[in-house]
C-alpha positions as a Markdown table, in Angstrom:
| # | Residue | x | y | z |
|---|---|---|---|---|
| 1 | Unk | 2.5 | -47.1 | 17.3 |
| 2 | Unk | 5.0 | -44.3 | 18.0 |
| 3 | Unk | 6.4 | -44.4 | 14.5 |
| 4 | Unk | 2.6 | -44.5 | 12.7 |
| 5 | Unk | 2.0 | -41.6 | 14.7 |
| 6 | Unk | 4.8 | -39.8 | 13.6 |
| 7 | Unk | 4.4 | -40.4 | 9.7 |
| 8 | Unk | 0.6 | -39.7 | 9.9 |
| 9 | Unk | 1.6 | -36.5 | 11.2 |
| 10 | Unk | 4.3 | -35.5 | 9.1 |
| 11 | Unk | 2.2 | -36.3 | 6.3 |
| 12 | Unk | -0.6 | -34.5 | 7.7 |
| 13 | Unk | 1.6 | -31.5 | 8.2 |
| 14 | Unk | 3.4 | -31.9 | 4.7 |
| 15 | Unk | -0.5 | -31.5 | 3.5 |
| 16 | Unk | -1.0 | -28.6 | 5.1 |
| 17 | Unk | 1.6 | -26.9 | 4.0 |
| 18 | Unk | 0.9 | -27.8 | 0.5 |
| 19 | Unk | -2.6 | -26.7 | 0.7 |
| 20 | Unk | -1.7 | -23.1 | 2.4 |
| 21 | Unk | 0.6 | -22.8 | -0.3 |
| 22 | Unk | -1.7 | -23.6 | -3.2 |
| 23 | Unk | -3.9 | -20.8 | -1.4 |
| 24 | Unk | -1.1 | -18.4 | -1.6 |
| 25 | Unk | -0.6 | -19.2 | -5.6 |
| 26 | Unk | -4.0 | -19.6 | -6.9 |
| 27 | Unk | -6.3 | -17.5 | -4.2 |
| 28 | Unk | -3.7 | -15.1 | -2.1 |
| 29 | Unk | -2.9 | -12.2 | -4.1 |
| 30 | Unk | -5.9 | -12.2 | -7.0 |
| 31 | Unk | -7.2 | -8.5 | -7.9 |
| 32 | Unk | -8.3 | -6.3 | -5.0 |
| 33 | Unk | -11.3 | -5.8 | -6.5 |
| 34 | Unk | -14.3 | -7.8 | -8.1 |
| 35 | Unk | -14.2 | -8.6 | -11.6 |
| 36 | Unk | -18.2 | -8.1 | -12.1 |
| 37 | Unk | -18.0 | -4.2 | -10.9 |
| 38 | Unk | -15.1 | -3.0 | -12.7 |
| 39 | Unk | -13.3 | -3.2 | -16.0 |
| 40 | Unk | -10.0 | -5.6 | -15.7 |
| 41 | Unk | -6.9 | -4.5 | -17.2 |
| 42 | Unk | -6.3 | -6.6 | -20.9 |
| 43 | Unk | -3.7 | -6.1 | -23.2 |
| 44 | Unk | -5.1 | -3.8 | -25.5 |
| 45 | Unk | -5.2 | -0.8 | -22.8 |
| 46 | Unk | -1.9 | -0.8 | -22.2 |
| 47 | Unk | -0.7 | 1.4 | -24.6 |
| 48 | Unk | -2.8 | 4.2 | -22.8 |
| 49 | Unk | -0.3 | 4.2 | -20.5 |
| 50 | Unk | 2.9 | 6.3 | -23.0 |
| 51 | Unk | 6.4 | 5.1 | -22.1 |
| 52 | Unk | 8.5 | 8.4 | -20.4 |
| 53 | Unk | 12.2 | 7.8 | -19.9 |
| 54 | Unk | 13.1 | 9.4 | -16.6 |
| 55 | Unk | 15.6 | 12.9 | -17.9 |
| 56 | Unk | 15.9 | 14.4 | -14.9 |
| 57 | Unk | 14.4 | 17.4 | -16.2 |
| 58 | Unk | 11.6 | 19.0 | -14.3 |
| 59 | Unk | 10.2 | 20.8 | -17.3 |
| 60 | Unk | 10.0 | 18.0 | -18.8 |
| 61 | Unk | 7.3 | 16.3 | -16.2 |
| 62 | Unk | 5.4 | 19.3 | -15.2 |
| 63 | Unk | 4.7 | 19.8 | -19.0 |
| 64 | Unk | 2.8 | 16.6 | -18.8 |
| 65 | Unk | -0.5 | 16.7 | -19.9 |
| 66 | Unk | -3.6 | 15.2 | -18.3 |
| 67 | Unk | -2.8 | 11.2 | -18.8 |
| 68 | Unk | -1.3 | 8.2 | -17.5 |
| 69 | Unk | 2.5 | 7.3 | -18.2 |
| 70 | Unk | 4.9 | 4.9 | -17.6 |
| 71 | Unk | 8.6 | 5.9 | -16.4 |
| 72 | Unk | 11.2 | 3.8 | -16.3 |
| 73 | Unk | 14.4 | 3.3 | -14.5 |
| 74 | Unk | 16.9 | 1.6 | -17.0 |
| 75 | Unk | 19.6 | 1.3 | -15.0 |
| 76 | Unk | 17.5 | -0.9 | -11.4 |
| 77 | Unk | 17.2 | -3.5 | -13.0 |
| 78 | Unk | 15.1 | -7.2 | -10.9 |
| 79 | Unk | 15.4 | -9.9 | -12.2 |
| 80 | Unk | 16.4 | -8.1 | -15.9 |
| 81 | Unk | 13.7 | -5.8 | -15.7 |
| 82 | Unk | 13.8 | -2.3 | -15.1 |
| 83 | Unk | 12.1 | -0.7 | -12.6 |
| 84 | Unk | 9.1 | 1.1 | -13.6 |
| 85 | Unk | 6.5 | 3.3 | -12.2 |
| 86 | Unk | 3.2 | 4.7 | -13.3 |
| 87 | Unk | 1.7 | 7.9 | -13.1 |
| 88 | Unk | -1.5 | 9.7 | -13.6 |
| 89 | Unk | -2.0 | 13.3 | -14.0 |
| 90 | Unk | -5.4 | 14.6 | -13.1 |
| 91 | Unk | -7.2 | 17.1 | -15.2 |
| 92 | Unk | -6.9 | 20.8 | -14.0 |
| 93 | Unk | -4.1 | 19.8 | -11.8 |
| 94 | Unk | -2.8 | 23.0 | -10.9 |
| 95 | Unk | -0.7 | 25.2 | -12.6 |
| 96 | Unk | -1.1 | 28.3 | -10.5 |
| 97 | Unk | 2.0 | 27.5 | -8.2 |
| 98 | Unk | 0.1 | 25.6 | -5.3 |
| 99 | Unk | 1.5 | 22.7 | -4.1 |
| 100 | Unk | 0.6 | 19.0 | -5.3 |
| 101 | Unk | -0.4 | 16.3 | -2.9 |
| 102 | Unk | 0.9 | 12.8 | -4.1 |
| 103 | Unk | -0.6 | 9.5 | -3.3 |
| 104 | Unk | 1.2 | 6.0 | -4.0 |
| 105 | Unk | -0.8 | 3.0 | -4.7 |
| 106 | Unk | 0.8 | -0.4 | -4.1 |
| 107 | Unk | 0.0 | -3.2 | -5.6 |
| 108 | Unk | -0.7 | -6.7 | -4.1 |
| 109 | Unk | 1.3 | -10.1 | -4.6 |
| 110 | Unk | 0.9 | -11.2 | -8.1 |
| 111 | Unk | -0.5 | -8.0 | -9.8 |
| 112 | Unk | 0.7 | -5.1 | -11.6 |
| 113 | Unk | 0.4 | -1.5 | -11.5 |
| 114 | Unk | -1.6 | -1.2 | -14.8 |
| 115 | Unk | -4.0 | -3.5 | -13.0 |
| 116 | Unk | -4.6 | -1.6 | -9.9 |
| 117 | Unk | -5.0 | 2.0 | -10.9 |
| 118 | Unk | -8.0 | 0.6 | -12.8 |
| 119 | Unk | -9.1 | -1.2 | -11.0 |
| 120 | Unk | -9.2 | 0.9 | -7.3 |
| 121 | Unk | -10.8 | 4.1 | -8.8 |
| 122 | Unk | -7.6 | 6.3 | -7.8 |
| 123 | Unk | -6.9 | 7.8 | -10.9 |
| 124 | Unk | -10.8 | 8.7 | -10.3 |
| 125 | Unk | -10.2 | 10.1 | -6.6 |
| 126 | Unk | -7.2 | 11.9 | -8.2 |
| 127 | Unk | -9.2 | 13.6 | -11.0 |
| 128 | Unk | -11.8 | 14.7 | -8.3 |
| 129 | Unk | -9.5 | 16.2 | -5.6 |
| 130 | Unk | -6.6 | 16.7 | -7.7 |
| 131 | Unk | -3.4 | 14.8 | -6.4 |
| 132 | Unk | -0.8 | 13.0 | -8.2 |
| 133 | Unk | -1.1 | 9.3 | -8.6 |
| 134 | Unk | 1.7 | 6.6 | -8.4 |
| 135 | Unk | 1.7 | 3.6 | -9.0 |
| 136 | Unk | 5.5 | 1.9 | -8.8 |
| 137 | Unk | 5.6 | -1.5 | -9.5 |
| 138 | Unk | 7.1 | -4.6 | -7.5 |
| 139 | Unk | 9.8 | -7.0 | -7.8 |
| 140 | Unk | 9.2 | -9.7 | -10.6 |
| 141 | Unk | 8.7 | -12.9 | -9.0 |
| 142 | Unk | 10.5 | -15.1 | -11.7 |
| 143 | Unk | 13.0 | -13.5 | -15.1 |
| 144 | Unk | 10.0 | -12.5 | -17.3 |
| 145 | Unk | 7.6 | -12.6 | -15.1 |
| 146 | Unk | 4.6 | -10.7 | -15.2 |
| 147 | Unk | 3.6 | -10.9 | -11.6 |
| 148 | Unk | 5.2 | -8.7 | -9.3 |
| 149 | Unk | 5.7 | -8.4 | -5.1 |
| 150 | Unk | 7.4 | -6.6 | -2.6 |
| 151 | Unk | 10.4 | -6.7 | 0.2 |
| 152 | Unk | 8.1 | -6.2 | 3.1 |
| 153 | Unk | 11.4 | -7.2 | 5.5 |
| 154 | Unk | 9.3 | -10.7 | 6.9 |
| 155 | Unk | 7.0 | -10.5 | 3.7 |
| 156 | Unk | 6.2 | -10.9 | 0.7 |
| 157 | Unk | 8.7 | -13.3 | -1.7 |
| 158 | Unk | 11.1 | -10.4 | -2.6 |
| 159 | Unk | 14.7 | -10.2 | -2.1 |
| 160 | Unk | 14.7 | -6.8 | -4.0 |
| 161 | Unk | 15.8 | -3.4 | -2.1 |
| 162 | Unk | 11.8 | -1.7 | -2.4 |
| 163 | Unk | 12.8 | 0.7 | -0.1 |
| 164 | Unk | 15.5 | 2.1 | -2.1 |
| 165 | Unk | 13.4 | 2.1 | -5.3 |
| 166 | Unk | 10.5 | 3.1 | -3.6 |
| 167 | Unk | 12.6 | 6.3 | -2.1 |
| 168 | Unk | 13.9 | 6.6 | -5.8 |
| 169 | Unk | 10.6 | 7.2 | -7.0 |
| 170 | Unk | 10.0 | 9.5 | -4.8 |
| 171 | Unk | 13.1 | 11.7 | -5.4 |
| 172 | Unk | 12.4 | 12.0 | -8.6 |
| 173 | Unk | 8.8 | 13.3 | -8.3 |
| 174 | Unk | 10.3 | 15.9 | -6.2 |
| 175 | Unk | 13.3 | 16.8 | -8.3 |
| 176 | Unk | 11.4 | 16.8 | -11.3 |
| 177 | Unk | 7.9 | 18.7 | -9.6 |
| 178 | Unk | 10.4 | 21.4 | -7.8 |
| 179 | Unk | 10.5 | 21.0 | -3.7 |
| 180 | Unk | 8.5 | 24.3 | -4.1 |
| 181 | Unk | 5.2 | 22.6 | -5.5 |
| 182 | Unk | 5.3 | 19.1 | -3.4 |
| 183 | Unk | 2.9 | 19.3 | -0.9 |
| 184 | Unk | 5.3 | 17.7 | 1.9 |
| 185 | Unk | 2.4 | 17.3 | 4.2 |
| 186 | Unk | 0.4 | 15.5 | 1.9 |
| 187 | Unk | 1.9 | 12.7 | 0.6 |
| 188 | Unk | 0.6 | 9.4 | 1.5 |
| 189 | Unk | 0.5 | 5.7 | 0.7 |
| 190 | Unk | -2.3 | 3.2 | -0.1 |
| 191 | Unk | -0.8 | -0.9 | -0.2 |
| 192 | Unk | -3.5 | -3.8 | -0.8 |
| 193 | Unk | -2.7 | -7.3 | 0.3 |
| 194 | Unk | 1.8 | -7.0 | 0.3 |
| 195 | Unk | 1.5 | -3.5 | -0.8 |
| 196 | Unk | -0.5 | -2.8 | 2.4 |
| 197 | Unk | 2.8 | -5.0 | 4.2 |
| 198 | Unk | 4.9 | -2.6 | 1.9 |
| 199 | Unk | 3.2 | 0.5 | 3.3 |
| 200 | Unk | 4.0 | 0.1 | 6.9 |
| 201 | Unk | 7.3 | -1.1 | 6.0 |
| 202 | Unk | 8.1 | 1.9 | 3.7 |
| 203 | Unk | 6.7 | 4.3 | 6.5 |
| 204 | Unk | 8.3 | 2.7 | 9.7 |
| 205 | Unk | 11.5 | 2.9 | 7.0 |
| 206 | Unk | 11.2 | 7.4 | 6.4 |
| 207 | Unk | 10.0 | 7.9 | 10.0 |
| 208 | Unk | 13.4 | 8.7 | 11.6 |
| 209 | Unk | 14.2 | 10.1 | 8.1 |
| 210 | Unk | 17.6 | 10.4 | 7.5 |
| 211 | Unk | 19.0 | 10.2 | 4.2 |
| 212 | Unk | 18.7 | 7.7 | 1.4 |
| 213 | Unk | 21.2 | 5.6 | -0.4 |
| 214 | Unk | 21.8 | 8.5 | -2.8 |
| 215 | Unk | 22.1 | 11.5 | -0.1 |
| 216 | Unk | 18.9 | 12.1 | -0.8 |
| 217 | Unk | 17.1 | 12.9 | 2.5 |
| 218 | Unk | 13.6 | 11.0 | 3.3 |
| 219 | Unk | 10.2 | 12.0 | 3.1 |
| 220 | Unk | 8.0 | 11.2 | 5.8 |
| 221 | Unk | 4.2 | 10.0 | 5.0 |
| 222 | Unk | 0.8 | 12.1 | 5.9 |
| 223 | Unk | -0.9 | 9.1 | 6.0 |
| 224 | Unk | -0.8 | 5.3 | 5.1 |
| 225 | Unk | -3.9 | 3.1 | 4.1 |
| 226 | Unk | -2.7 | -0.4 | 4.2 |
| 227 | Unk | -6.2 | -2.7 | 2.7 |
| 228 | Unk | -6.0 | -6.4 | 3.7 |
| 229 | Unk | -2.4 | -6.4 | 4.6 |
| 230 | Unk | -0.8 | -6.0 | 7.9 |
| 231 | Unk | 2.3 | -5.5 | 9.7 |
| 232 | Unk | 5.2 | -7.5 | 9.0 |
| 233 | Unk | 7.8 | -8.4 | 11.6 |
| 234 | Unk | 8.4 | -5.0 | 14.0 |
| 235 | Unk | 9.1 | -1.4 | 13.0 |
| 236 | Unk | 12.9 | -2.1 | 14.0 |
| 237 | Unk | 14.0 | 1.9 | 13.0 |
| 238 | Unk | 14.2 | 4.1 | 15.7 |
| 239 | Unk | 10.9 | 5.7 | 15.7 |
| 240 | Unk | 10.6 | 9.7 | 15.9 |
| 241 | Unk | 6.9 | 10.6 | 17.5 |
| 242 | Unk | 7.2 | 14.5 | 15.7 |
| 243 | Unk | 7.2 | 12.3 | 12.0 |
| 244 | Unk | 4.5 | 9.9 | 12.7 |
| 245 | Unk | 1.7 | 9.8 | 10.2 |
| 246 | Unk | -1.8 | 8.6 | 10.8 |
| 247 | Unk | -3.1 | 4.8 | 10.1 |
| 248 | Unk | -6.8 | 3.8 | 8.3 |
| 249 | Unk | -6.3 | 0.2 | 7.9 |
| 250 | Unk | -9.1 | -2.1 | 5.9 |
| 251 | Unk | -9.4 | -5.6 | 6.4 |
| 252 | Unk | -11.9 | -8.1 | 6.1 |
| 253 | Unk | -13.0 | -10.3 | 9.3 |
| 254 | Unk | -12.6 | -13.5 | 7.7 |
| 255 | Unk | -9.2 | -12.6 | 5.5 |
| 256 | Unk | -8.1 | -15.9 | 5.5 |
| 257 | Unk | -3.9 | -14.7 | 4.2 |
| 258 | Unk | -3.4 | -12.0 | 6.7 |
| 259 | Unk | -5.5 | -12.8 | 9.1 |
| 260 | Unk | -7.9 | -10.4 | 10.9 |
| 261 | Unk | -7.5 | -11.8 | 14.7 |
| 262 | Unk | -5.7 | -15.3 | 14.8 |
| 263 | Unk | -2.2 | -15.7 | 13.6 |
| 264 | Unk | -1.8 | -17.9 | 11.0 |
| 265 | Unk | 1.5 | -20.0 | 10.3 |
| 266 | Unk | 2.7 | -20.0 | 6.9 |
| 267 | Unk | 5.1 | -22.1 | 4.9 |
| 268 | Unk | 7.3 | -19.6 | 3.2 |
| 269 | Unk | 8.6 | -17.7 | 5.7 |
| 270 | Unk | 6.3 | -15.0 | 6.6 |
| 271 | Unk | 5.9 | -13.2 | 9.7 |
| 272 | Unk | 3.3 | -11.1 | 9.7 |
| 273 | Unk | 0.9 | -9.2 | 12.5 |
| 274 | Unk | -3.3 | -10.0 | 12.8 |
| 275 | Unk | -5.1 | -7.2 | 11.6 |
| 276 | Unk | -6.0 | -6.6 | 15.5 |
| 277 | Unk | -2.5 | -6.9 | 16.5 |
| 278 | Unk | -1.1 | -4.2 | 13.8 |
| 279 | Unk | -3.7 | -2.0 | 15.1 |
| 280 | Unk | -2.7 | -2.3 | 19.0 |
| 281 | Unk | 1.0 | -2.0 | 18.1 |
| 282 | Unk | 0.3 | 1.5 | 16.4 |
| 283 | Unk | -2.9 | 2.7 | 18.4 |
| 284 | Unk | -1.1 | 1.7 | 22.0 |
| 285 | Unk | 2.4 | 0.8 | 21.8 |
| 286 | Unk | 3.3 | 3.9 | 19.8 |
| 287 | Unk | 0.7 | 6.0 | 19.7 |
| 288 | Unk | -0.7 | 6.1 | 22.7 |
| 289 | Unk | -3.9 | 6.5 | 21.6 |
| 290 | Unk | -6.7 | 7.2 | 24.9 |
| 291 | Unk | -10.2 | 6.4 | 23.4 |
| 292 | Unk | -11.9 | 4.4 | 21.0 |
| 293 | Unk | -15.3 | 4.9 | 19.6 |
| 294 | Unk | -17.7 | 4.0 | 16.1 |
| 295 | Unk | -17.0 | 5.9 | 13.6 |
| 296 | Unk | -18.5 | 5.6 | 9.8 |
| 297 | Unk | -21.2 | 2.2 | 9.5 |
| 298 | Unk | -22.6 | 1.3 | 6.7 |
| 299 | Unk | -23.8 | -2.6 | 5.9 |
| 300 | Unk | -21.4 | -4.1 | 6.5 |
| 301 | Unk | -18.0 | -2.3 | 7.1 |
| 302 | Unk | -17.8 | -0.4 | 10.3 |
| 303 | Unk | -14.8 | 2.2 | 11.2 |
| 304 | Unk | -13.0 | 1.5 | 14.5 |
| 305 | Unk | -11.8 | 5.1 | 15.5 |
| 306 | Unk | -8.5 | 5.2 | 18.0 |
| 307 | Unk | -9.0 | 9.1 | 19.7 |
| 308 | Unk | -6.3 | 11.5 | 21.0 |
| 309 | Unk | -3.1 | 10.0 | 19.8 |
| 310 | Unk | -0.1 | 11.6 | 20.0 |
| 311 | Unk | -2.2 | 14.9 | 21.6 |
| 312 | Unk | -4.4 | 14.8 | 18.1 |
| 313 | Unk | -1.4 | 14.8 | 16.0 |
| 314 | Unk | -2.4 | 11.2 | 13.8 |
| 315 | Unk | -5.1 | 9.6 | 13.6 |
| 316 | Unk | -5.6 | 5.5 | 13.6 |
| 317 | Unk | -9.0 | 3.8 | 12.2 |
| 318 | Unk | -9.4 | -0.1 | 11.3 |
| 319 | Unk | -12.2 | -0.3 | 8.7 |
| 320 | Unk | -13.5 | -4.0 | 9.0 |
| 321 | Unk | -15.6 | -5.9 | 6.5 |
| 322 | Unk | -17.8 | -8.0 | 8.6 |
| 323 | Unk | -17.4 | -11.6 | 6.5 |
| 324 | Unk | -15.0 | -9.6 | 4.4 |
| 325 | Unk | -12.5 | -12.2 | 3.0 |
| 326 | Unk | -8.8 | -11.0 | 1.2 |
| 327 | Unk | -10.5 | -8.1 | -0.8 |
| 328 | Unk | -11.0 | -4.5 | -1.5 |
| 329 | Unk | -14.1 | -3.6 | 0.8 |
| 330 | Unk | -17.7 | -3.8 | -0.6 |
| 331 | Unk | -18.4 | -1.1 | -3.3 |
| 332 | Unk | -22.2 | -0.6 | -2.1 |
| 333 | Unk | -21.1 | 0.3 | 1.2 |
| 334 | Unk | -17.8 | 2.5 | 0.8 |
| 335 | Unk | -16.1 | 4.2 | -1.8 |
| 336 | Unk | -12.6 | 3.1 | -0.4 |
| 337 | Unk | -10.3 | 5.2 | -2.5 |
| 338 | Unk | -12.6 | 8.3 | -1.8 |
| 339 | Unk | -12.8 | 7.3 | 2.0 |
| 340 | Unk | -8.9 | 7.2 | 2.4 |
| 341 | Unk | -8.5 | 10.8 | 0.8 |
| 342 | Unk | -11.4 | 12.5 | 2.7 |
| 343 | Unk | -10.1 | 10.9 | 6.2 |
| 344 | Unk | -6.8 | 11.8 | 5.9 |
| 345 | Unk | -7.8 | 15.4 | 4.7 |
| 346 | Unk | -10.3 | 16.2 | 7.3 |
| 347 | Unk | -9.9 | 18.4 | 10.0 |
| 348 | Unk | -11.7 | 16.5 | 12.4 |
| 349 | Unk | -9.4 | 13.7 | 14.4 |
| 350 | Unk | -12.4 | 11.7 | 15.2 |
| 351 | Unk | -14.2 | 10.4 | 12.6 |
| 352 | Unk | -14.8 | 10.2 | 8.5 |
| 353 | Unk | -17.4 | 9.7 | 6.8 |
């Protein structure tokens, strides 16, 4: 009887873990947003994006015109592939001296950069209020692969060094923009599904700053908006309270890959927070956050607000999806890209809307 028990339930339990990873390979990682609302990427719109071989030069990028490129880092190679990032230059962006804000999207587990800049409506955001857009683009998850991920630390398939590239990207935006027009304290991150994993690690990562591989130092993040991906593992650096940068995390209640509020045990490795639980780390553990309170409602996604953290230096809000499952929230209810810009730019540390 002993023995019939056991089999049942290694069998049982080889199931499972079959199933939850056929949910990782066919469900986990699809587009962040739906297919009926917005364009998808297809081959033929790829050439809008023009291939820009990195010089060095800053001339060279801040005589961009308005547009989308592609630059390329031929010597980081993964997997064979160099490393490549995307950006898009907003019309009028300015040429009067003031600084530029930059925002970083990340995309999820099994997409591309091409994909998500059209379909999350930054390059949109960035037109209207006039930031810089990048989009860098993951590990590949096989040699000519055309899905990509990223080295979360306890997530998400890739044994590449993101960090490093990620920093890369960055020091060349600021060598080849000139320190003079960065806008250091407006540079932030938005990650869905492992790029949201990505965007705490990468954050938790610059917060003590430092210096990079390269003797470059580190740039510390404004703000991070990590959409239906949470924590993964701890934030092991030493963390510095005067660098911290504020939190608006997005997740759907019934997200059934990173789970909203019950942990969930995968097969591959992972170890990654509940929504609820990356939210208390950062709101209580290290933030020491005092209040809570409703901010933004509409249908339904509501904004948790965390008050008075760090005496009103960051802010922390979870956006839920009531029902929401692994997704960018619902369109008819929030514009999410517009959202994350106007919350991290507002004065007030209480609310957005």
């Amino acid at each position: 009887m002993f023995m019939w028990l056991k089999n049942t339930f290694s069998k049982a339990s080889v199931s499972f873990l079959l199933l939850n990873k056929a949910l990782l390979t066919t469900l986990a990682f699809q587009q962040p947003f739906q297919q009926s609302k917005y364009t998808p990427l297809v081959a033929q719109t790829i050439p809008e994006f023009q291939s820009f071989f990195p010089s060095w030069l800053k001339e060279d990028f801040t005589g961009l015109e308005p547009g989308d490129y592609v630059f390329n880092f031929t010597d980081d190679l993964i997997r064979g592939q160099p490393r490549e990032f995307l950006v898009h230059v907003p019309e009028m962006l300015s040429h009067d001296g003031s600084k530029i804000p930059i925002f970083f999207g990340l995309h999820g587990m099994g997409d591309s950069p091409e994909n998500f800049a059209h379909g999350t409506g930054m390059n949109l955001a960035s037109d209207t209020h006039k930031f810089l857009a990048v989009y860098p683009k993951g590990s590949a998850l096989t040699v000519d692969s055309t899905s990509y991920t990223w080295n979360a630390g306890t997530c998400c398939l890739s044994k590449g060094d993101d960090i490093k590239f990620l920093n890369r990207v960055m020091r060349y935006l600021i060598d080849s923009l000139g320190e003079e027009r960065v806008d250091f304290d407006r540079i932030f991150t938005l990650g869905f599904s492992a790029g949201g994993a990505m965007s705490y690690s990468w954050a938790c990562h610059n917060n003590g700053l430092g210096i990079d591989e390269d003797g470059a130092p580190l740039v510390k993040f404004r703000g991070i908006a990590p959409m239906s991906g949470s924590m993964a593992g701890n934030c092991d650096h030493k963390f510095n309270s005067n660098n911290a940068f504020s939190i608006a995390h997005f997740h759907g209640t019934s997200d059934p890959l990173f789970p909203y509020r019950y942990k969930l045990y995968l097969p591959i490795g992972y170890k990654i927070r509940t929504a609820l639980d990356t939210i208390n780390f950062w709101s209580n553990e290290k933030f020491h956050c005092k209040s809570s309170s409703i901010g933004y409602h509409n249908g339904t996604v509501t904004q948790h607000v965390y008050q008075d953290c760090l005496d009103h230096r960051v802010r922390v809000s979870l956006v839920e999806t009531q029902r929401g499952k692994h997704s960018w929230p619902p369109a008819e209810y929030v514009n999410a890209s517009d959202f994350i810009w106007r919350y991290f730019n507002e004065r007030d540390s209480t609310s957005s809307s």
